[in-house]
C-alpha positions, 0 to 999 in steps of 0.5 A: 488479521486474516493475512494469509501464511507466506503470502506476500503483503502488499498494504495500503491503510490510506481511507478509502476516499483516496483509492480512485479506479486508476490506482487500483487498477495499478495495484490489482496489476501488480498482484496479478504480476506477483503470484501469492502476494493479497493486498491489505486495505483498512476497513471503512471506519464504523460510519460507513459499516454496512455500506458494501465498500469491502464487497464493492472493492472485492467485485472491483479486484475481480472485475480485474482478474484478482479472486476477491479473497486477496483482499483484506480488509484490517479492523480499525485498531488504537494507534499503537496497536496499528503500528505494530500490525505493520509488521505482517506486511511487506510494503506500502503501496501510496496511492496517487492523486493525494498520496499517503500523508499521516498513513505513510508516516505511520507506516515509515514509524512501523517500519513498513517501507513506501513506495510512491510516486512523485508527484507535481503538487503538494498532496502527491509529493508527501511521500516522496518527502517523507522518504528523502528525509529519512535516517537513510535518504539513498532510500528515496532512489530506491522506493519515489518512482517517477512514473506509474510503470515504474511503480508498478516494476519496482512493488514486484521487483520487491518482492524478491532481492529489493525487498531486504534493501529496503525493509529496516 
């Protein structure tokens, strides 16, 4: 997949269409803060190859002091072999504004843990109820934020003692 040895990975395998300039914003922040850390997009799917949405995101992560080879883009892949790949990354990342809804599930069944953002409307509380209604739900205290600073201190904070508390 092109994930970097030893790196720390953040992923997010949302379609493009939900990753808006805040969020992003907020997750170049968060690489910023965690050194050795690349963050794992799916690729556009094969309607939109070609259309420059890789290079596009790469100037975007630059623009925010990230060096573009910190993002990687996976290959669109069958289900199952989707879910097994999840295991070369460390955490999801949701996004915001309509958060992870069948990507987080899948995630959750890869055993990638989320971390998100509870929202006040159906599309951003998705996430939030996938994890309350896990095997463990104590786990919701630990990865549904209230707000987007703690989002941001808990995905770094993962990346150290948080991370074996929650990965299953």
């Amino acid at each position: 997949e092109g994930l970097p040895r030893g790196a720390f990975v953040y992923a997010n395998f949302n379609k493009q269409d939900k990753l808006e300039p805040y969020i992003f914003t907020v997750w170049m922040g968060v690489l910023l803060r965690t050194p050795n850390s690349v963050l794992w997009l799916l690729s556009p799917s094969h309607k939109y190859e070609g259309s420059g949405i890789e290079v596009n995101l790469r100037r975007e992560a630059e623009a925010r002091g990230i060096r573009g080879d910190r993002i990687i883009f996976a290959k669109r892949k069958p289900k199952g072999e989707h879910l097994r790949r999840m295991k070369g990354a460390d955490v999801f990342l949701d996004s915001f504004f309509y958060g992870a809804h069948s990507t987080a599930t899948d995630s959750l069944r890869g055993g990638l843990p989320v971390i998100t953002v509870k929202g006040d409307s159906w599309p951003r509380r998705v996430g939030a109820s996938l994890i309350a209604n896990m095997d463990d739900p104590s786990l919701s205290g630990v990865l549904v934020m209230s707000d987007v600073r703690a989002f941001a201190d808990v995905a770094v904070g993962v990346k150290g003692e948080m991370l074996g508390e929650v990965r299953r």
